[in-house]
N, C-alpha and C positions, 0 to 999 in steps of 0.2 A: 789601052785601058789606063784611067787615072788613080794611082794607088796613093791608097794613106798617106797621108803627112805625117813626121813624129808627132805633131800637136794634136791630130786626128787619133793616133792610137793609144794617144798616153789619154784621153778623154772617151776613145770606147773602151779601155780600159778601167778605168774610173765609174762609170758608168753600170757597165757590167759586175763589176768585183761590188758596188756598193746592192745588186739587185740579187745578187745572188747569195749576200749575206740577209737577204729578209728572208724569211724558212717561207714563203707564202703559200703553203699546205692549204686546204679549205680546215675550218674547226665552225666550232659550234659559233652560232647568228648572236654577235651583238646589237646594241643602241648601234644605229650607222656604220654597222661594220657585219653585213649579210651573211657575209664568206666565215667571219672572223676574223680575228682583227690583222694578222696578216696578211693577206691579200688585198686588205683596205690599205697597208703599210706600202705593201709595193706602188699601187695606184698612185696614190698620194705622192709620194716620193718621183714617181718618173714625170706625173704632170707638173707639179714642183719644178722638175728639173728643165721642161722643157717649156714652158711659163719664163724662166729664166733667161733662156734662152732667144725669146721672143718669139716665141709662137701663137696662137691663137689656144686655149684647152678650156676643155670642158668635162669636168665629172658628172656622171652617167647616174646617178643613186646609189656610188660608192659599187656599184657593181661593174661600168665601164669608163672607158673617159676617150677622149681623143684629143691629139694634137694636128694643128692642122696647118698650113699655107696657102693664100690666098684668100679670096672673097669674092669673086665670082667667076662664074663658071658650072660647066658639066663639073660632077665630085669622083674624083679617084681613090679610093681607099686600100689601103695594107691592114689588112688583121691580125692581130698579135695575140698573146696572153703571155698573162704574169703570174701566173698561178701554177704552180707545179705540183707533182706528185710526191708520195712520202719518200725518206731518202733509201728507206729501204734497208737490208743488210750486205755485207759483203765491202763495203769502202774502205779503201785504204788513206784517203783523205778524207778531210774536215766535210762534207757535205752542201752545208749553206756559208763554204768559205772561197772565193776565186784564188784554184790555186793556178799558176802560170810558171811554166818553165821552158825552156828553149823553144819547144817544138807546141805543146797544148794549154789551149786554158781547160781544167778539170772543176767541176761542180755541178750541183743540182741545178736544170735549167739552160747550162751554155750551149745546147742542144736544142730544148724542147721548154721553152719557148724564147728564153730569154736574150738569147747570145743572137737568135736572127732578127728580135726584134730593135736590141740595138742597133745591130746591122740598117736593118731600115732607117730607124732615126735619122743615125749619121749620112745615111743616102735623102731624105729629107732635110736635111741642116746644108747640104752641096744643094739642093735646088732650090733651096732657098735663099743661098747667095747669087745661085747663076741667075734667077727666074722672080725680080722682086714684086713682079704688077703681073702673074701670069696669069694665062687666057683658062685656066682650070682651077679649082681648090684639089689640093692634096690634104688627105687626111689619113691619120697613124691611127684605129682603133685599135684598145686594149681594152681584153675584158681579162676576167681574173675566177672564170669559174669555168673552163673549157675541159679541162679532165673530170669535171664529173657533171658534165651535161648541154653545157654551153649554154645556162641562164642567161648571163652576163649578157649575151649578143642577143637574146629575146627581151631582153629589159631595153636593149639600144635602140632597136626595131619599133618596139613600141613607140618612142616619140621622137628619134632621130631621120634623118633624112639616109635613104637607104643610096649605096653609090651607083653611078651610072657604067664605070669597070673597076677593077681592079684584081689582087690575091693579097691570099695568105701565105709566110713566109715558115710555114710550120709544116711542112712532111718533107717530098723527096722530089731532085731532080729527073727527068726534063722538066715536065711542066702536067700535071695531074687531069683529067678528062671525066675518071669515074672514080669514085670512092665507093666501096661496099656498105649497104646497109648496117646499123649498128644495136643489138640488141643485149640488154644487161637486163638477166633475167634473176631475184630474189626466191629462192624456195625456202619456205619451212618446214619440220616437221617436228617430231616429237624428243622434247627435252628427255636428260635423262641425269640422274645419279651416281651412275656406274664410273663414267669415265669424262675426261675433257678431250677437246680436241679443237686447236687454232693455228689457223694459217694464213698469210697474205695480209697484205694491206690494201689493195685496192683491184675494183674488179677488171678494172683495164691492164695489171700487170701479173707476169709470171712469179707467183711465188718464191720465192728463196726459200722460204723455213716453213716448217710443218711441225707443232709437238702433239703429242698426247698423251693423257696420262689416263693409266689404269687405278684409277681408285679400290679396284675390287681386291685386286692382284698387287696395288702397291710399286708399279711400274712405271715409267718414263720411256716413252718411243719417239725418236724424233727422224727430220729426215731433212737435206739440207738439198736446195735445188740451185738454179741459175737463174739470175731475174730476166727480164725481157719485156717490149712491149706485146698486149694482148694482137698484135697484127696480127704479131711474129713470131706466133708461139713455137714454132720451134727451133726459134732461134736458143730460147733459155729451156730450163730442167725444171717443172712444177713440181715442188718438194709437195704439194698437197697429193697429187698424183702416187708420188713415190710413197708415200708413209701408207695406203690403199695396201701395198705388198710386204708391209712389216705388221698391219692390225691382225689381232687374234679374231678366230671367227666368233668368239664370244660380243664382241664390237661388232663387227663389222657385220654378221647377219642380223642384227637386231635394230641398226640402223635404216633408214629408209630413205635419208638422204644420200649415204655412202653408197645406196645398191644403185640409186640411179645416178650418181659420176659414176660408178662401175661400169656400169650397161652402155650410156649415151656419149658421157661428157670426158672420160679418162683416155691418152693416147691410144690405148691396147685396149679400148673396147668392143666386147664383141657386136654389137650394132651400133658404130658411129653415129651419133647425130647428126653430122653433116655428110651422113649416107644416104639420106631422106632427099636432099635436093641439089641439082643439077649448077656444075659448073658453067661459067658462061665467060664474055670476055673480060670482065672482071675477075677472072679466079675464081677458085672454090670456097666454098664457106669454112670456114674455122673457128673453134670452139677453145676457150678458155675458162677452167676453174680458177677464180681469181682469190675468193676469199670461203674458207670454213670455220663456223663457229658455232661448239654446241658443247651443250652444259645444261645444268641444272635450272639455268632460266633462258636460256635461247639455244635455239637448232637452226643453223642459216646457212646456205649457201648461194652464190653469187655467181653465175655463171654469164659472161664476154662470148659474144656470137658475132663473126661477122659473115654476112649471106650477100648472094651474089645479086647484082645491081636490077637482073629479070625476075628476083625469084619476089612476090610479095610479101609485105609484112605478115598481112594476115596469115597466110601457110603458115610461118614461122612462128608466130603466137600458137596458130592450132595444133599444131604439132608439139611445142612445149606444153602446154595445156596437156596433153592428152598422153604426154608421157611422165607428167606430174603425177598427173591420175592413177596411171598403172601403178605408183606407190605409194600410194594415198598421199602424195604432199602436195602442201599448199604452196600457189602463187601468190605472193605476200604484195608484190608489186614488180612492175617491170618499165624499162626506160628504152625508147626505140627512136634512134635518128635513120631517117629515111634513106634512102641510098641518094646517089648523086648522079650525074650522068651527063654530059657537055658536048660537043660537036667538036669533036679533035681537030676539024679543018677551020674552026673558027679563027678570027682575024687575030681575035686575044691571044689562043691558046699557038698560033702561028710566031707570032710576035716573040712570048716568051720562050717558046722551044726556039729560035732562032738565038735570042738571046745566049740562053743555055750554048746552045753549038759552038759560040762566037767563044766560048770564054772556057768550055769544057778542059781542053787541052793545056790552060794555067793552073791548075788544081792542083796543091804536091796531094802526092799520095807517101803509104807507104810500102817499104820492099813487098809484102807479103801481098802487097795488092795489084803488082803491076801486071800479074795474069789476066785479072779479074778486067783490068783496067783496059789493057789492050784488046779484052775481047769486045768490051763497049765499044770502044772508040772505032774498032774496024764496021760498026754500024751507023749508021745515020743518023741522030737525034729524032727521039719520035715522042709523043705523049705517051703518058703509062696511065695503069688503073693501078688502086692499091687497095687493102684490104682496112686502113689506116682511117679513122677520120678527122676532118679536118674545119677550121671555120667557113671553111668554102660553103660549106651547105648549111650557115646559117642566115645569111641575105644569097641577094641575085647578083650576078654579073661579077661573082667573085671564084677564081680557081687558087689552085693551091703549086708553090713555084719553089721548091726547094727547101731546105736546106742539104737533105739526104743526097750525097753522093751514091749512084748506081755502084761502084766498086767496093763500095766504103760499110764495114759490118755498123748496123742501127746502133746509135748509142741511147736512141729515145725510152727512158724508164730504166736502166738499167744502174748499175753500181757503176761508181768511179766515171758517171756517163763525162766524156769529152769531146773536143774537137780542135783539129789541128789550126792554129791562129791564123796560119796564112790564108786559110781557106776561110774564116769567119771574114776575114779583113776585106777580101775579093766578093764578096757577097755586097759590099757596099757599092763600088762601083756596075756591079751588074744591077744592081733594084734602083740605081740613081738611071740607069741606061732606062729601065723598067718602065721608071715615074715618066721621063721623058717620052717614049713610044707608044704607051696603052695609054697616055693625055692627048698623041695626035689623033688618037681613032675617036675622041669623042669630041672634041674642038671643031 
């Protein structure tokens, strides 16, 4: 394998450290700036950078943009994002600052999305030197609104040229087959006087913090959880979940959104939601309370579902619907990306799990991982399904190829989210290996 140069890492360095200090949060729509104006900041800045570079770019309506190599040819494309989640609570460092020490780069993003998509870059900037008149175009999409629905890659679709293969560099090793359908379902119900009550920041992740307060009583309850991605909920502590067992029943029976997270939506419920429908080989369905807020002018709750790749949408709507109902509350709105689902023997998803196999075994890991690590490694490389989703299923002829080590606990969404350098840096040679093999299957 061909590893970094010093010149190569003091520039995906550079790179990285400047992207991860732009906070690129979604905020409210400006003049040319959709997302708000950081995620227009990020955009800007990496086509900039890779314009500079001498590549081919094109911004997308400040919603996507790509960089590209070539001009003619079958189109290979890597999907990205540069838009990240809030930072959340719980850090011990700077958030939207690249911290770097011996072993990790620490910040919002070197994870999820931004650390693998410089990765690519840099494996695009090596085939750009090997490859100056090649028989394919390569192209880097970035959109910048993937955590809260993957606009950005509907806006690209519309008048962009959709690729012939490719992935995204945004979930987990070997190499992805099925992702779970994805439903983010809005309830409300009835404002109230008496008390406040908020938690979370976004419905894809596992709450940390839950307050509320008793106005009547003159009271302050609060309850501190562990954050996580909405996959993996049980990977983190849903502090909204927890403060459920600290409300007085003067709260809490009078609410009608609390009785139904009580009933459906809370770990320790006594009819699960995702007791309604059947695991498959994608895994079983999983339910996340992501955000609570109710007061005196809103009562809202936010619940992250992910259901199994057989089970249909419609079910899943009728079934929310209908246990809305039992509380009288309203469906205010709901967001559903369809599931995914790929032919594991396919020549692509071949290529890259082969890939992956070739290179598994250079990965450090750490002490506490090498149980984990030696139990993988005594199996075979195979495709996985996940519960996670990903830009795969927003064009054709696109899977989803890493970052996620199998041994390696998620850092996607969470506090102090990192990743070990060695392991970002090896991700360039294997997506340089990448661009080369899934451009001879369509050449």
């Amino acid at each position: 394998m061909n590893k970094l140069s010093e010149q190569e890492i003091r520039d995906f360095t550079t790179i990285l450290s400047d992207l991860v200090g732009i906070p690129s949060v979604k905020g409210e729509p400006e003049p040319d700036a959709p997302y708000g104006p950081y995620p227009k900041e990020a955009l800007t800045f990496f086509l900039d950078r890779a314009k500079a570079d001498g590549f081919i770019t094109e911004n997308v309506g400040n919603k996507a943009g790509y960089v590209q190599w070539g001009t003619h040819g079958p189109l290979l494309a890597v999907l990205g994002h540069l838009d990240v989640v809030p930072k959340g609570s719980g850090w011990k460092t700077t958030a939207f600052a690249l911290t770097c020490n011996d072993e990790y780069f620490v910040g919002r993003g070197v994870v999820d999305d931004k650390g693998p998509v410089v990765a690519a870059y840099m494996a695009m900037r090596r085939f750009k030197a090997n490859y100056p008149d090649p028989d394919f175009r390569v192209r880097l999409v970035v959109g910048t609104d993937e955590e809260h629905g993957s606009s950005c890659m509907a806006r690209y679709c519309e008048t962009e040229e959709l690729p012939d293969i490719g992935f995204t560099p945004d979930a987990e090793f070997p190499c992805i087959f099925a992702e779970k359908g994805i439903y983010q379902m809005h309830f409300a119900g009835p404002v109230t006087e008496d008390y406040t009550l908020h938690g979370g920041n976004a419905a894809n992740m596992v709450p940390a913090y839950c307050e509320c307060v008793d106005l009547i009583a003159d009271k302050g309850i609060c309850a501190d959880g562990i954050q996580a991605h909405a996959s993996h909920p049980n990977l983190g502590v849903n502090a909204i979940e927890k403060i459920l067992g600290k409300l007085p029943k003067s709260i809490l029976s009078v609410s009608p959104l609390l009785q139904l997270m009580k009933k459906y939506f809370a770990s320790d419920s006594e009819t699960p939601f995702a007791s309604f429908f059947t695991e498959d080989v994608s895994g079983k369905m999983t339910t996340n309370v992501g955000i609570v807020h109710i007061n005196k002018e809103q009562a809202d709750l936010h619940v992250d579902i992910r259901f199994p790749v057989t089970v249909p949408e419609e079910e899943v709507r009728r079934k929310l619907q209908e246990v809305a109902s039992e509380f009288g509350v309203t469906v205010v709105d709901d967001s559903v990306q369809p599931p995914l689902f790929k032919d594991k023997d396919s020549k692509q998803i071949s290529v890259l799990t082969d890939i992956y196999a070739d290179y598994r075994e250079a990965f450090v890991y750490l002490p506490d991982e090498q149980k984990a690590r030696e139990e993988v490694l005594s199996e075979p490389a195979a495709p996985i399904a996940i519960g996670g989703g990903t830009y795969a299923r927003t064009m054709p002829n696109i899977v989803a190829f890493g970052p996620q080590l199998p041994w390696a606990q998620d850092q996607c969404h969470q506090a102090n989210e990192k990743i070990l350098k060695e392991n970002l840096y090896l991700l360039v040679p294997m997506y340089e290996e990448a661009l080369e093999k899934l451009g001879n299957i369509i050449i």
